[in-house]
C-alpha positions in Angstrom: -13.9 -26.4 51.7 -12.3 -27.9 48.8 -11.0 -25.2 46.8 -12.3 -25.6 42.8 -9.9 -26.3 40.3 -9.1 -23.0 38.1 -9.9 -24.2 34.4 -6.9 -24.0 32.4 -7.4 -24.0 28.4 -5.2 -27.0 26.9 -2.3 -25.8 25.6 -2.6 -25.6 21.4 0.6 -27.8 20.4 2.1 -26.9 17.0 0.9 -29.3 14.3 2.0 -29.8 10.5 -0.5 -27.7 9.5 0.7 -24.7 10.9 4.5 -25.5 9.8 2.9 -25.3 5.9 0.8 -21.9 6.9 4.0 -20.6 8.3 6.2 -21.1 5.1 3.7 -19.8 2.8 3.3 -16.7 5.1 7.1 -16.3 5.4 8.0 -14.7 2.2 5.5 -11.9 2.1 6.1 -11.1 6.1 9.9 -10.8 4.7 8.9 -8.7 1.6 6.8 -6.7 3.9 9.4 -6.2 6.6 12.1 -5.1 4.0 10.4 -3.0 1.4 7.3 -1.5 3.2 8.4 -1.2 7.2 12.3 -1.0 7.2 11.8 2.0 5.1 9.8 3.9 6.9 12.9 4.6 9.1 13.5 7.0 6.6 10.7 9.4 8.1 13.4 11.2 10.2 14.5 12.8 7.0 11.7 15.0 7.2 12.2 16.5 10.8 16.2 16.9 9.7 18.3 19.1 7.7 19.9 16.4 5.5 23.1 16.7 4.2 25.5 14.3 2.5 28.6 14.4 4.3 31.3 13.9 1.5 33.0 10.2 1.8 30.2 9.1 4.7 27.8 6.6 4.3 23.8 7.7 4.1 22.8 6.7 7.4 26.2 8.8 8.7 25.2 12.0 6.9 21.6 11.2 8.5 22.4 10.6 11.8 25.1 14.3 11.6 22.7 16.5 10.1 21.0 18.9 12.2 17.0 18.4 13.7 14.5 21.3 12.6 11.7 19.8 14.0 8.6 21.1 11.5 10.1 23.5 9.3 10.0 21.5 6.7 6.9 20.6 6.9 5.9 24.8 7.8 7.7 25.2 4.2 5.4 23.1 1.9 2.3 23.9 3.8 2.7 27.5 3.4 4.1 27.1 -0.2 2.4 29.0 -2.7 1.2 25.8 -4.3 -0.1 24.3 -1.0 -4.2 25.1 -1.9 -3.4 24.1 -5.8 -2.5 21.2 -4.8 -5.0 20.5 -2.0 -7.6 21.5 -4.2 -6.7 19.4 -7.7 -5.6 16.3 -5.7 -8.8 16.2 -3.4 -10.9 17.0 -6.3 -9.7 15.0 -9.0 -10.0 12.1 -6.0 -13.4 12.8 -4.8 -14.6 13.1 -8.7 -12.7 9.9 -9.2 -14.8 8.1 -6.0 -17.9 8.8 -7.0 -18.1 7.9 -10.5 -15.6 4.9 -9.6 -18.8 3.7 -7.6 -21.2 4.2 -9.5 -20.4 3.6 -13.1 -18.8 0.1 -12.1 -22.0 -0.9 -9.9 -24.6 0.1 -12.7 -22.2 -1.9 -16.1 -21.8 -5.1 -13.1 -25.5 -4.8 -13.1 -26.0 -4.6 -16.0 -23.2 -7.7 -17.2 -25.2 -9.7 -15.0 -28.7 -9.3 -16.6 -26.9 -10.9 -20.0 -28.3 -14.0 -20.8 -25.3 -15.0 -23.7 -22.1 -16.1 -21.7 -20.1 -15.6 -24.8 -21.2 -11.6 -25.3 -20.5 -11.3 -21.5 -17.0 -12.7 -21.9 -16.5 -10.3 -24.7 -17.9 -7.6 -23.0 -15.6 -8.3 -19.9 -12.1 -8.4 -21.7 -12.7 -5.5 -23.4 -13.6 -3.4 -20.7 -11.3 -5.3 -18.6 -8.3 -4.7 -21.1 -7.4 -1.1 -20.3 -6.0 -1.9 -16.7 -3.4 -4.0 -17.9 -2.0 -1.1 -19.9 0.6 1.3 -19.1 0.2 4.8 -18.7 3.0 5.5 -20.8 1.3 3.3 -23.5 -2.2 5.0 -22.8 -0.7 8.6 -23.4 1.0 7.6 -26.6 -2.8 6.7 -27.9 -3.8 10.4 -26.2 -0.9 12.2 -28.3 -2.5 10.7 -31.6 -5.8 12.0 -30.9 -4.5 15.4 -29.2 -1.4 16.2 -31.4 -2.0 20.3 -32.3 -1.1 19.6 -35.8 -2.1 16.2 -37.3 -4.1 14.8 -33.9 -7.3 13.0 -34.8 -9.8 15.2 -32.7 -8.1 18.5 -35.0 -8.8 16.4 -37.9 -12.6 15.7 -37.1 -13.0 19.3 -36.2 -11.4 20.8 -39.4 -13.5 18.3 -41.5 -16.9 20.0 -39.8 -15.4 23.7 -40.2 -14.5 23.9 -36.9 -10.6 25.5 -35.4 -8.0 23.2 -34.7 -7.3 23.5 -30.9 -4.0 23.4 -29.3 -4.8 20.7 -26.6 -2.0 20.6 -24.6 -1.9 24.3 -24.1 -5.6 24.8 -23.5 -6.8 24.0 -19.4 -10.1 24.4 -19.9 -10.3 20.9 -21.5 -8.2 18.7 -19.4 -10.5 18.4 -15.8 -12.8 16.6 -18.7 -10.0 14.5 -20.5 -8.4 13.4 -17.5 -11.7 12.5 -15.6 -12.3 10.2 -19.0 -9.6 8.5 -19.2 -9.2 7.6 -15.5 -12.6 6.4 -15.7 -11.7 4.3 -18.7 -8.9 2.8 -17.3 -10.5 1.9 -13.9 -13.5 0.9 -14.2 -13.1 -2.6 -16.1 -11.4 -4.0 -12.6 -13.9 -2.6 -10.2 -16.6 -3.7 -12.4 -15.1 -7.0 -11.9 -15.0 -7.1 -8.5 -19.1 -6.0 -8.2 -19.7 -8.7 -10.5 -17.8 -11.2 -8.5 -20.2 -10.4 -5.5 -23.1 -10.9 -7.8 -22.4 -13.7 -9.1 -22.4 -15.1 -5.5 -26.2 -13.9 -4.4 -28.8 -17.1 -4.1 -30.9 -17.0 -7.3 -33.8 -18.3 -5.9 -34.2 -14.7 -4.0 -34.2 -13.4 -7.7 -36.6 -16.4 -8.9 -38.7 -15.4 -5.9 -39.1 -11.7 -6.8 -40.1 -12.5 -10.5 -42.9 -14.4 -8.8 -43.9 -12.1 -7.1 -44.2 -9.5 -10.6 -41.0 -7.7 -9.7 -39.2 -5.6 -12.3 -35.3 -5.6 -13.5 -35.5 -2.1 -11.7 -36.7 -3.5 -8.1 -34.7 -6.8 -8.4 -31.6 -4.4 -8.5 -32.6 -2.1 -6.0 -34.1 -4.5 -3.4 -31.5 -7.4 -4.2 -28.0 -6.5 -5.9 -27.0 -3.3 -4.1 -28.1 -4.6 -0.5 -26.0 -7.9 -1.1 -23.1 -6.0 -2.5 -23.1 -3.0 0.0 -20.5 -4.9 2.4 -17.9 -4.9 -0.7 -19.2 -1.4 -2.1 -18.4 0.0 1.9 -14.9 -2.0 1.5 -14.0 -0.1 -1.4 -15.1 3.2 -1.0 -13.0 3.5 2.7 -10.2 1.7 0.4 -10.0 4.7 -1.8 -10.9 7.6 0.4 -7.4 5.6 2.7 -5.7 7.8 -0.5 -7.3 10.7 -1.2 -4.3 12.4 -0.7 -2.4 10.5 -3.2 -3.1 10.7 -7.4 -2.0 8.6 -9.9 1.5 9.8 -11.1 1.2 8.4 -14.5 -2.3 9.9 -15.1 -1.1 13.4 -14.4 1.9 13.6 -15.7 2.4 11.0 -18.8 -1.6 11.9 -20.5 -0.1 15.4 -20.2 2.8 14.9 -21.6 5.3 16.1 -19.1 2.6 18.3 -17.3 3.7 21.5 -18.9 3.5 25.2 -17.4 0.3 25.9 -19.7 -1.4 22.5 -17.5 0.1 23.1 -14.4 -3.1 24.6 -12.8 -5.6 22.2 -13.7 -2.8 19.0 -13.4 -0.8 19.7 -10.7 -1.2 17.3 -7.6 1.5 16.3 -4.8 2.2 13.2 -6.5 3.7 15.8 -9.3 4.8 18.3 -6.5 7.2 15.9 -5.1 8.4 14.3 -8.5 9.4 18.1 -9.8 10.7 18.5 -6.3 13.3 15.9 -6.6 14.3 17.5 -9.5 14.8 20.5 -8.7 17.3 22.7 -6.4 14.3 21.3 -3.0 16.4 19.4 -0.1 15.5 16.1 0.3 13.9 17.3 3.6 10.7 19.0 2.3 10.0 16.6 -0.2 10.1 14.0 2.2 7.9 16.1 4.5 5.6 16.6 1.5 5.3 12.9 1.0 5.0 12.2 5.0 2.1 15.1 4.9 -0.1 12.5 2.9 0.3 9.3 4.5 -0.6 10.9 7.5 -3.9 12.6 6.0 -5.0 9.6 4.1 -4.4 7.8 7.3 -6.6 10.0 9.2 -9.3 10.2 6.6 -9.6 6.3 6.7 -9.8 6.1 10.6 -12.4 8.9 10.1 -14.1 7.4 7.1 -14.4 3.7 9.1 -15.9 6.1 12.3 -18.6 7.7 10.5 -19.6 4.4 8.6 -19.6 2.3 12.0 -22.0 5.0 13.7 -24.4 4.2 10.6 -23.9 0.6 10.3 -22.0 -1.1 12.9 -21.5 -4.4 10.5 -19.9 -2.5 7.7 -16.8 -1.3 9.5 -13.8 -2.8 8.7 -11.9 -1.9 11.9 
């Protein structure tokens, strides 16, 4: 018996077109390498005692100080801050996820049903605008409507007979002011993205349910949200990958330094670590600190991607 050829696949040779792939590839697999993964040999500094050994080089005092395996870690989890901060930072976040979802999908909708391209434009930039803006800008414009003594809100609220209110030393009112301005700041871009996808359903599915004597209401439901779910999936496992993480710049510029009298309602580990640094902390614990939430957020994507592939196979992303 003749014995049958084993099929080999042809060997793919390497063509021009992969040449020009490569070099546009190159310089963000350097950046990557250098800034995002040679870092992250920096880890060990939160398993170690770290020291500077006077006259030695970093990775010399790294390499000489002493192992302590998880005390570091055993320090800021049993901190006296640890549930403050667990509960502000998963709060804020899972406040921030819901309305980030929800108030972009309904003005995306809603941009879509505009029949003037001009007013939709308009409409776009200006909602569009505050993402492009600093937070240190932003809390400039928050200081002239909050200042205790000539702030506009005090000034609107004297006019009416009302008590001028010392904003920045009165918690009760932040959870709302800093939900707001998040909000305000955020949702222009993910609106953008929702509208993208809309912009790219067939019409003649809409053209076909007017037909048929649908209304604006049942076009939305039954149309936009099932052709925008993959992207709506895709962002809400992007921002539950860092629910452990807030925005610096919201919590600590808007409040102006996050004083004592805010601390409680504005503390968060972004603003745990930054004090941290400043303080008498080794370098240790804050790094643990920071290490603590790369590893929840990965965990709560891996788990967030489970859950949604036991629902809906299609809409995992891993």
């Amino acid at each position: 018996m003749s014995k049958e050829k084993e099929y080999k696949a042809p060997k793919r040779k390497w063509r021009k077109d992969d040449t020009e792939l490569f070099g546009l590839a190159l310089p963000a697999t350097i950046w990557y390498a250098i800034f995002c993964y040679l870092p992250m040999f920096g880890i060990v500094i939160a398993f170690k005692e770290f020291k500077i050994v006077p006259g030695r080089s970093f990775l010399y005092s790294l390499f000489k100080s002493e192992w302590c395996g998880f005390k570091n870690f055993k320090f800021f989890v049993t901190s006296n801050q640890f549930a403050l901060l667990i509960r502000n930072t998963l709060g804020y976040n899972i406040l921030f996820i819901v309305l980030g979802l929800l108030i972009p999908v309904t003005l995306a909708i809603l941009m879509s049903q505009l029949y003037s391209s001009i007013a939709a434009k308009v409409y776009q930039t200006m909602m569009f605008f505050p993402h492009f803006l600093s937070w240190v800008v932003v809390s400039y414009f928050v200081y002239a409507f909050l200042n205790p003594d000539k702030g506009l809100m005090n000034i609107i609220i004297v006019a009416f007979g009302g008590k001028a209110i010392k904003w920045y030393s009165a918690p009760k009112y932040w959870p709302y002011i800093l939900t707001f301005m998040h909000v305000w700041k955020t949702m222009g871009y993910s609106m953008v993205v929702y509208l993208a996808s809309i912009t790219g359903i067939d019409t003649s599915m809409y053209e076909a349910a007017m037909m048929d004597g649908a209304t604006k209401w049942q076009q939305a439901r039954y149309i936009t949200l099932p052709s925008i779910k993959m992207i709506m999936i895709v962002m809400f496992i992007l921002n539950v990958g860092r629910i452990f993480y807030s925005d610096f710049g919201l919590f600590y510029q808007v409040t102006q330094g996050l004083p004592n009298s805010l601390s409680k309602v504005a503390s968060t580990f972004d603003t745990y670590i930054y004090n941290a640094l400043r303080s008498n902390v080794t370098i240790g614990r804050t790094a643990a600190a920071g290490f603590f939430q790369a590893i929840c957020c990965c965990l709560t994507v891996l788990l967030t991607n489970y859950i949604v592939s036991k629902i809906d196979p299609d809409s995992a992303i891993i």
